[in-house]
N, C-alpha and C positions, 0 to 999 in steps of 0.2 A: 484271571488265570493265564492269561495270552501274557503278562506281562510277566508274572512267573518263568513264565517258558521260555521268553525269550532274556531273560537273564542266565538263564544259563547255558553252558556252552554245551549243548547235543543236539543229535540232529531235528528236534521242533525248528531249534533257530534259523538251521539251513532250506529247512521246508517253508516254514513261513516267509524267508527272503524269496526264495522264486518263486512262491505264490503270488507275492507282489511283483513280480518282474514280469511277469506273465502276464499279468493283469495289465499292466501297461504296454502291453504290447498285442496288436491283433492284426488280421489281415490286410485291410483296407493299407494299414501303414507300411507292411511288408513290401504291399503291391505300389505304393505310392515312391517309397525309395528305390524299389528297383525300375519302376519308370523313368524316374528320373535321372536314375545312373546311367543306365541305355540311351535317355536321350541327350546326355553331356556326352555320352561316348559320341554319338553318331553327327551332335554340333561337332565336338572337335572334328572328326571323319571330312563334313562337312567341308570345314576349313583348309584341310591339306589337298582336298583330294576334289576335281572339279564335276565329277558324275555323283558324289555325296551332295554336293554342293545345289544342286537341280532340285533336291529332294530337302532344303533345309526347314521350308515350312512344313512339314509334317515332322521335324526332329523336334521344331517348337510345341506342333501341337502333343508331340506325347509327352515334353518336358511339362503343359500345361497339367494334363492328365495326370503325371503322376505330383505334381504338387496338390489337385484336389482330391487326391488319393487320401494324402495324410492329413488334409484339412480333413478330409471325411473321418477316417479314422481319430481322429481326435476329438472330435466329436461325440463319435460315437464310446469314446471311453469315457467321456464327461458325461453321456447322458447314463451309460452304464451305472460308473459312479454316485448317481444322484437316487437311482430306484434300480435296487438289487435286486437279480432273480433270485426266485425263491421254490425249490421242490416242494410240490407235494407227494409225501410217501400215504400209500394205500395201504 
C-alpha cells in the first residue's frame, strides 16, 4: 500500500518524505552540531584575539562534546531503527 502511495504524486508522498527526514534527525545531533559550531567559532576567536586564546582548552573540550553529541545521536537512531516503538492503544 505505502508503495502505491508513494507513486503517486499527492501529498502521502510529501508526508512520508519528512517522516523520513525527521526520523533521521533528533536531539543529541542537533545539540552535537551546534557544539561544535560554537566551538570552531570560539577556536577561531581563539586565534585572533589573545584573552580567547587563555581559554582555548575548554573551546577543545566543547568541540570534544559536541562531536560525542552526534556520535550519540547516531547511535541512538541506529538503535531506534533496529527495535521500533510501539503504542499500545486501550
Amino acid at each position: 500500500m505505502i508503495t502505491e502511495l508513494l507513486t503517486e504524486d499527492s501529498i502521502y508522498t510529501t508526508t512520508y518524505e519528512i517522516h523520513l527526514t525527521m526520523a533521521s534527525i533528533n536531539g543529541e545531533t542537533i545539540t552535537g552540531v551546534a557544539l561544535a559550531f560554537l566551538a570552531i567559532l570560539f577556536i577561531y576567536a581563539g586565534l585572533v584575539n589573545s584573552v580567547w586564546a587563555k581559554i582555548l582548552l575548554a573551546d577543545y573540550f566543547l568541540l570534544v562534546m559536541g562531536i560525542a553529541f552526534i556520535v550519540l545521536g547516531v547511535l541512538t537512531m541506529r538503535k531506534n531503527r533496529r527495535s521500533p516503538v510501539t503504542e499500545h492503544s486501550h
